[in-house]
N, C-alpha and C positions, 0 to 999 in steps of 0.2 A: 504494500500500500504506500501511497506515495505520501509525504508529508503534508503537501499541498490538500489534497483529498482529506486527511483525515484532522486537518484544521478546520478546514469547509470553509477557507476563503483565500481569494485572489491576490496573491502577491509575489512579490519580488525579495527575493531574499539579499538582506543589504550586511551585518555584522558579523562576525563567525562565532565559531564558538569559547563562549565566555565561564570557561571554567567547567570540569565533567562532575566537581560535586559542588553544588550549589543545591545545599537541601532545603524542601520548602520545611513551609512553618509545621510543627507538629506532624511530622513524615519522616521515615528513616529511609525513605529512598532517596538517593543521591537523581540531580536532575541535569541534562546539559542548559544551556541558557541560548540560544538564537534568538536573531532577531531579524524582521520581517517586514520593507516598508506595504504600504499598498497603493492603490493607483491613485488615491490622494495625498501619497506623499507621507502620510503618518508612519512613525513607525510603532512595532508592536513586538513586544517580550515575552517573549513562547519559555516556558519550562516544559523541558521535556524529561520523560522517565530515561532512567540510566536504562534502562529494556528498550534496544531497540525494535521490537516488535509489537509495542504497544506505546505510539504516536500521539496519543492522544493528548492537548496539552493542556495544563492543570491550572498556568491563570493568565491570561492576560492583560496586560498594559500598555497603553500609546502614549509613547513620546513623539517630538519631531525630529525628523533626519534626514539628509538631503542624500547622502554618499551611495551608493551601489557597490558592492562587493557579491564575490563569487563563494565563500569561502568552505574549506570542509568541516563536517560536524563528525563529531566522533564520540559514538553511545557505548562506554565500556572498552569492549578490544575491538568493537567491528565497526566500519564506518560507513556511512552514507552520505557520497556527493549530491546534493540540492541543484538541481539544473532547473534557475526560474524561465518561462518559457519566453519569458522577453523584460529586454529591459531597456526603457526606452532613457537615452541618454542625449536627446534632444532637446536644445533652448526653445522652449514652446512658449515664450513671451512675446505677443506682438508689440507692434511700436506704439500702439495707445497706452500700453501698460509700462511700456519704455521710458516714455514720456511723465506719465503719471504717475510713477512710481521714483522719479527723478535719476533714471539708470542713464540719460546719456552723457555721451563721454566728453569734458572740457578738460582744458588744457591744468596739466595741475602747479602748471608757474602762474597762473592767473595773469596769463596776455588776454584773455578774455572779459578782466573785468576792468573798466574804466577807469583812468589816472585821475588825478584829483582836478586837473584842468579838465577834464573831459567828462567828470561824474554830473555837474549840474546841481547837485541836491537841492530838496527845496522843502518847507515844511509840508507833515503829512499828521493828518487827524489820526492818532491810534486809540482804536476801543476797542479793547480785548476782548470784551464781550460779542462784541461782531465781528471778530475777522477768527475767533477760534472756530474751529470747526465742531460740528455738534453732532458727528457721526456715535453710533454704539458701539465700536473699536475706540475711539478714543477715550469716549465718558470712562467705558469699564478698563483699557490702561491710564487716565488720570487718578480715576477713584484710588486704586491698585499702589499705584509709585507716590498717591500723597500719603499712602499710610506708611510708607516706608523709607523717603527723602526729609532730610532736615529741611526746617523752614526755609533757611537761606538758601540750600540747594534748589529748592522748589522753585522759589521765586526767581534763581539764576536761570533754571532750563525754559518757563516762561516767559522771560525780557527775554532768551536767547530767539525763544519763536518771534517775536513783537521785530527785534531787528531785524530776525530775517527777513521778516515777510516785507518789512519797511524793505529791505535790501534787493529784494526780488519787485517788488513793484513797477519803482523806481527805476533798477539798473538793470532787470533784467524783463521785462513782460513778456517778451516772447516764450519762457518757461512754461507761464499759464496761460496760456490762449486758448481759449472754446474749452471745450469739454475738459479739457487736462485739467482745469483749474483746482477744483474740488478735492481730488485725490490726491495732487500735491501737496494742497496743505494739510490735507490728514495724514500724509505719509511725513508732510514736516513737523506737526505738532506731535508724532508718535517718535519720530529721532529726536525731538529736543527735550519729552521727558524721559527719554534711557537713558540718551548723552553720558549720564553722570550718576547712575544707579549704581553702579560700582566702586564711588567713591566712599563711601558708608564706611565705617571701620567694623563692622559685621562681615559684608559683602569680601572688603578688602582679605579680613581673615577668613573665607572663603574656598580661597584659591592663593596657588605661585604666581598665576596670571595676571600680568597688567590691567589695571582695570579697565584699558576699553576693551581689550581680547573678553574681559569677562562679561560687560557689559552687553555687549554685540551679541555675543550669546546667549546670554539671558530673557536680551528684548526678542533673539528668532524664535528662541522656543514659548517664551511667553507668549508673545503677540498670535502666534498661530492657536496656541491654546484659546486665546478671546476671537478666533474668527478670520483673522487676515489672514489675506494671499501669500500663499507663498510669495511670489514675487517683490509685495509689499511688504512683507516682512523681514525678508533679505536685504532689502535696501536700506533698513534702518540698520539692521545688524554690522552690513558693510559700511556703512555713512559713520556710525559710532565708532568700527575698530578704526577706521582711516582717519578719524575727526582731531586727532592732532600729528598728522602725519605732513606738513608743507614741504615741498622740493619743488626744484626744476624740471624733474624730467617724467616724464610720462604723461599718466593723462589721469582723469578724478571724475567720477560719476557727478551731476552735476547737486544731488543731495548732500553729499561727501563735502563740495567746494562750501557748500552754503553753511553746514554746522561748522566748519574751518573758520569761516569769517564771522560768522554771528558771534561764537563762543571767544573769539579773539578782538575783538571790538568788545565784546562785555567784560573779558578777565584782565584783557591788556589793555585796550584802546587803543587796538591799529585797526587803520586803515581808517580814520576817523570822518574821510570826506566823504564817505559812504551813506553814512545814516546824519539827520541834521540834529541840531543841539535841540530842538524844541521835541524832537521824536522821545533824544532821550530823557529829557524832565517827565514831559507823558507817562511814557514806559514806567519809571524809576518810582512814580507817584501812584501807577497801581500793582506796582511788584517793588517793594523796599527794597536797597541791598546788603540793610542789614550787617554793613561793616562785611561784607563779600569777601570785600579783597584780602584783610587779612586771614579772615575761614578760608578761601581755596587754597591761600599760599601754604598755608597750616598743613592742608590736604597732601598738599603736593610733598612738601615735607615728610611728612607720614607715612606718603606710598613710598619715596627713596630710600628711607631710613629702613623700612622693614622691607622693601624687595628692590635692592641695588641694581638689579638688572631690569629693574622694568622700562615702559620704552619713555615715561617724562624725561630719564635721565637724557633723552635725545635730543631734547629742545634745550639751547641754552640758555641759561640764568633764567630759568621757566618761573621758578620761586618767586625771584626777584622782581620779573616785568607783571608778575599780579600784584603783588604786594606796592609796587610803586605806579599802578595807574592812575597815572595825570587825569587822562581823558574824565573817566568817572570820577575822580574823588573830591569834587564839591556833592557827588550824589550818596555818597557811602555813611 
């Protein structure tokens, strides 16, 4: 009997196997552990009996997972190869979801965004209340990350939306044009509250991992758990680990570019011709910063000290250029 068959559902077998004794709760049978995405992409935690002639599997659980693997499973001394009968390894995002999901590619030296002779800015009405997006993906990840983000954090990742969107307006329209509009900014307001969910000294002692590797992670499996697209979920995942990554060369999904500049204008105050001074009194006046600059610098501090290799240590004097922003600090 095939394993497929006596699961009684359609899948693709994606992890190998995780250990031959992994015994359940209250069981003296040792069990192997596979795992199974299906054709929505979930995956699923099959225990199986150490008998390989009795398939039948005893619980399971869906996470999310994106990877594909072939691998072999081995019940006891005998083995059985898993040959899933297809595995499709095709980018099946069209370019509406490209677009709306903020996946296309700009340059990641930012020749794309306009010099300060060239920016124009001009004051712009900000009411959070009307430019947040008020999808059900978002309300149930805001509800989620206010119970679990400090004050100040909170209010950091909402100024970060407020400039973006000031920042996209303004310098970039062509982003949201027609229908793209919508999804952008739910897939913006869903990157700027993970941005920084990793920051937490919970989180942090968590993981080895840098906290955007952790964060980016967290929000793709979250966010798929509250409903989003794969697609859209990915993009904040990637837009968070990329989101302090600046260089010259290559290239940066265009969500990636926008939490870059938002979050650097609010922690640093570059790029200052970008957004005007009256956007940020606005902003500042319904999200406090609550003395910011020195809590992020603190942060930043905290992740070095206890994980020396992580990637802040790549930016340099990162500490320092929060801790002594000009820009903001009649707001702080």
């Amino acid at each position: 009997m095939s394993l497929f068959k006596a699961c009684e559902i359609r899948a693709t077998l994606i992890q190998g196997c995780f250990g031959a004794n992994v015994a359940g709760s209250g069981s003296p049978r040792a069990r192997s552990v596979i795992m199974l995405t299906s054709a929505s992409r979930r995956r699923t935690r099959l225990e199986v009996p150490s008998d390989s002639s009795d398939l039948k599997p005893r619980s399971i659980t869906v996470y999310s997972w994106p990877k594909v693997y072939k691998p072999l499973v081995s019940c006891e001394k005998k083995h059985l190869l898993l040959k899933p009968s297809h595995i499709n390894r095709t980018n099946n995002m069209t370019k509406s979801q490209t677009e709306e999901y903020g996946w296309t590619a700009v340059p990641r030296n930012r020749s794309n965004v306009p010099s300060e002779a060239e920016a124009k800015t001009s004051p712009l009405t900000i009411d959070f209340q009307s430019i947040w997006p008020q999808s059900e993906i978002v309300k149930t990840a805001q509800d989620h990350v206010k119970k679990i983000l400090p004050k100040q954090t909170y209010n950091h990742s909402l100024r970060v939306y407020c400039f973006g969107h000031a920042i996209v307006t303004q310098h970039f329209p062509q982003w949201v044009e027609g229908s793209v509009k919508d999804a952008f900014f739910e897939t913006w307001a869903l990157t700027c509250l993970y941005h920084d969910i990793a920051t937490t000294e919970e989180h942090r002692n968590d993981t080895h991992m840098s906290f955007e590797w952790h964060g980016g992670f967290q929000a793709l499996q979250e966010l798929q758990s509250f409903g989003a697209p794969k697609a859209q979920a990915e993009s904040v995942c990637e837009s968070i680990i990329r989101h302090q990554d600046p260089g010259e060369t290559g290239t940066i999904s265009r969500m990636g570019q926008l939490v870059q500049m938002a979050t650097e204008f609010d922690n640093m105050g570059f790029q200052p011709y970008l957004v005007h001074e009256d956007v940020i009194k606005q902003v500042t006046e319904q999200h406090p910063r609550m003395k910011w600059s020195g809590c992020f610098s603190s942060t930043i501090k905290a992740e070095i000290g206890e994980k020396p290799w992580c990637h802040s240590t790549a930016l340099p004097n990162f500490a320092e250029d929060v801790a002594n922003n000009k820009v903001m600090e009649p707001y702080d």
